[in-house]
C-alpha positions in Angstrom: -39.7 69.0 -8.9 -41.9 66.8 -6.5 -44.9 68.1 -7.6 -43.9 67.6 -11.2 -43.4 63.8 -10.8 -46.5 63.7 -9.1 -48.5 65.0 -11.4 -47.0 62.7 -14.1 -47.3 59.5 -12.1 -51.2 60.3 -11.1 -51.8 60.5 -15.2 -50.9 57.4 -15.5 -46.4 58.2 -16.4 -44.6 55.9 -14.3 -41.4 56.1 -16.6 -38.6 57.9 -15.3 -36.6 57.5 -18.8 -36.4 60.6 -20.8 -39.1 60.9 -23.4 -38.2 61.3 -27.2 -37.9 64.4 -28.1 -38.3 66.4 -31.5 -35.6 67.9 -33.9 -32.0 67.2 -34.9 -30.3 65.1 -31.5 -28.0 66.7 -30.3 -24.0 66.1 -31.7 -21.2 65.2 -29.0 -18.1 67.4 -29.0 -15.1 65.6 -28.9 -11.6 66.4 -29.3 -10.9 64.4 -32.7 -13.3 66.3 -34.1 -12.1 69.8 -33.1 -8.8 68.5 -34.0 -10.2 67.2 -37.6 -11.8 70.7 -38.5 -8.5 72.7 -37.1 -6.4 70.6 -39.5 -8.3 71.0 -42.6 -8.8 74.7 -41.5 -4.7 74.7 -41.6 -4.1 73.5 -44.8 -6.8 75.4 -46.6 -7.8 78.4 -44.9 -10.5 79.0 -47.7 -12.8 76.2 -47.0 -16.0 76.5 -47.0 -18.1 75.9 -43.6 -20.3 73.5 -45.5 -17.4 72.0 -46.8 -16.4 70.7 -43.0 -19.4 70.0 -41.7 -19.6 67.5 -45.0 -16.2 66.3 -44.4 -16.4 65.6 -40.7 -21.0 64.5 -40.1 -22.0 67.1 -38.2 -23.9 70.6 -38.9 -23.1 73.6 -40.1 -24.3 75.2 -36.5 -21.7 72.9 -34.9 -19.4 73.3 -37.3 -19.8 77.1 -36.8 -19.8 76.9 -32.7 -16.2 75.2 -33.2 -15.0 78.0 -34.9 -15.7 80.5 -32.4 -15.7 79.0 -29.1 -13.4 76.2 -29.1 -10.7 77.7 -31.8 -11.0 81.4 -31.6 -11.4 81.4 -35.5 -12.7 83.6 -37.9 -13.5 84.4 -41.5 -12.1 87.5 -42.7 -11.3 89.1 -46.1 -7.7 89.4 -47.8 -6.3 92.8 -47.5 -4.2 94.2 -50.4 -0.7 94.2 -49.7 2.0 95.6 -52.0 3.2 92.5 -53.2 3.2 88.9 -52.6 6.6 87.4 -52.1 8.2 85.2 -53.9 9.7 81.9 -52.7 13.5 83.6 -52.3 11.9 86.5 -50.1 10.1 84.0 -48.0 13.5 82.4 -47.3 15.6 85.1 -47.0 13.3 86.7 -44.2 13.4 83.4 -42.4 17.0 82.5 -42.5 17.2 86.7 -41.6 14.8 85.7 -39.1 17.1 83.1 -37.4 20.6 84.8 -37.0 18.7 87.4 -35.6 17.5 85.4 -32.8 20.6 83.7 -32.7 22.6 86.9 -32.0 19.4 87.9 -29.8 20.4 84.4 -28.0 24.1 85.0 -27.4 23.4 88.7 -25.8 19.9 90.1 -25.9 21.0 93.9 -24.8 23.5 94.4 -27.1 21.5 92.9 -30.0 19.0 95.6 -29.1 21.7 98.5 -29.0 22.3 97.4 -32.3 19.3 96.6 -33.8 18.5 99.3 -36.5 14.4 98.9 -38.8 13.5 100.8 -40.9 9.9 101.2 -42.7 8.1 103.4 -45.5 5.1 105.5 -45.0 2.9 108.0 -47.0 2.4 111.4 -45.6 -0.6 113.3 -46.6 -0.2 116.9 -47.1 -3.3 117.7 -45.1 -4.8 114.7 -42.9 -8.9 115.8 -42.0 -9.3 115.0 -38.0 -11.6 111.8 -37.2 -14.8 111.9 -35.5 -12.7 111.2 -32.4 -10.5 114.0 -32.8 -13.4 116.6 -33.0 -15.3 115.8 -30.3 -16.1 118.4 -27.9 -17.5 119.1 -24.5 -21.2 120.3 -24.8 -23.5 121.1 -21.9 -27.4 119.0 -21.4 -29.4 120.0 -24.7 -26.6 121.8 -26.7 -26.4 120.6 -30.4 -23.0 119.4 -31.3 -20.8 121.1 -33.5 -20.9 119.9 -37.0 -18.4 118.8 -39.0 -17.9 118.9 -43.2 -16.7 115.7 -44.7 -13.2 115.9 -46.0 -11.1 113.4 -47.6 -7.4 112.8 -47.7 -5.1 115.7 -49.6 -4.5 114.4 -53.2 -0.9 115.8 -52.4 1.7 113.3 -50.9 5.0 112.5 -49.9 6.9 108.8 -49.3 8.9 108.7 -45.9 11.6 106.4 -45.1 12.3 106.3 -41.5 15.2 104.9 -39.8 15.1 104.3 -36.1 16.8 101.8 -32.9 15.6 101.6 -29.5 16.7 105.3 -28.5 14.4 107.1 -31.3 14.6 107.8 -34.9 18.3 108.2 -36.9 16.9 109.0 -40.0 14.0 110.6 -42.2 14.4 110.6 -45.8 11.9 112.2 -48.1 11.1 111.0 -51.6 11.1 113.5 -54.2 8.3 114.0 -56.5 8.2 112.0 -59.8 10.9 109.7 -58.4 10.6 106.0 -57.9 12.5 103.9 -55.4 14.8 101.8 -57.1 18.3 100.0 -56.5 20.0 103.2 -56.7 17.8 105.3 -54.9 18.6 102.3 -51.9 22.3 102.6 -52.6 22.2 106.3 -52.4 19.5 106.3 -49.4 22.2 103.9 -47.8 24.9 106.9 -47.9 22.2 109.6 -46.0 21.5 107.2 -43.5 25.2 106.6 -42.8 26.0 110.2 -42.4 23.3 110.5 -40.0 24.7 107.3 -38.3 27.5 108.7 -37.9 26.5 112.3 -36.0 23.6 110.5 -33.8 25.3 106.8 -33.4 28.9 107.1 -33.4 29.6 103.8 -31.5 27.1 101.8 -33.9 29.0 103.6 -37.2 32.8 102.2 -36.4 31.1 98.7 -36.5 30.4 97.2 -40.1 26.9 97.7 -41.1 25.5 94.0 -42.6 22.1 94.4 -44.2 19.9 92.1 -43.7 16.5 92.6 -44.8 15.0 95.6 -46.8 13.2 96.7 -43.1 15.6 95.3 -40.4 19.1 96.0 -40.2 21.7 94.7 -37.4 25.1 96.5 -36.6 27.5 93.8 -36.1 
């Protein structure tokens, strides 16, 4: 560093300001910005990066290092989902939401003795093993086995399963051609109860309160 400033003071640079540089100055982080971009990320979560960096007079570079280093975001495509829901489901599943923490509250391990989900699944009639699956152990210069591509069996079957905290109650089977509909839930209901009955008795003398289409509590 010595040597640097002497050689600038011998040519004649006696300055010991920084000189100007070239390019876009550098932008100051602050917090009110962060905080601007995070809001406006929040109530549209489709804006454009462009679209901030107008909004708020700074880059798009900056506008992109926010993002990812100071609020852990990014962009990613919707996924399909069955459905969207509706106003009503959005507050049943909340106010469901609540009285299950509230019971969860008043006496967290008998909430979970209780606690009964259940979720739907498709089962493939033949499932082809991932690249993971198939790997094997080969010696120094052996080829690797090779594999055909497959892709999942045309032929499938809708599960229901039913299950608490000490494994699964219930497995029901959708036939084929059927749909699920209000009665096939009603009658669904009954088959689960039996079973509820033979694997849970001390959960089937208690009144069974439905509470969402995937969570149920015994109360």
């Amino acid at each position: 560093m010595v040597k640097k400033w002497f050689t600038e003071f011998r040519c004649g640079h006696t300055s010991t300001s920084d000189a100007e540089r070239s390019g876009r100055p550098k932008e100051v982080i602050t917090p009110e910005i962060v905080d601007k971009i995070h809001e406006m990320i929040l109530d549209d979560r489709r804006m454009k990066v462009r679209e901030l960096a107008h909004a708020v007079g700074i880059s798009t570079e900056r506008v992109h290092h926010f993002l990812h280093e100071y609020l852990d975001m990014r962009k990613l495509s919707a996924r399909w989902v069955p459905r969207l829901l509706t106003l009503d489901h959005k507050r049943n599943r909340m106010t469901t939401s609540k009285e299950c923490l509230a019971m969860f509250s008043r006496n967290p391990d008998e909430f979970l003795r209780r606690f009964v989900t259940v979720d739907e699944t498709w089962i493939y009639h033949n499932t082809p093993e991932t690249k993971e699956q198939s790997k094997q152990w080969v010696s120094q210069g052996e080829r690797g086995p090779k594999k055909a591509k497959q892709s999942l069996s045309a032929n499938k079957v809708m599960a229901t399963v039913f299950w608490d905290a000490r494994g699964v109650i219930h497995i029901d089977y959708l036939e084929k051609g059927k749909t699920i509909t209000g009665e096939y839930y009603s009658k669904l209901l009954d088959r689960f109860y039996v079973d509820l009955k033979q694997k849970r008795p001390h959960l089937a003398k208690k009144c069974c309160s439905i509470k969402t289409m995937h969570v149920w509590t015994l109360v």
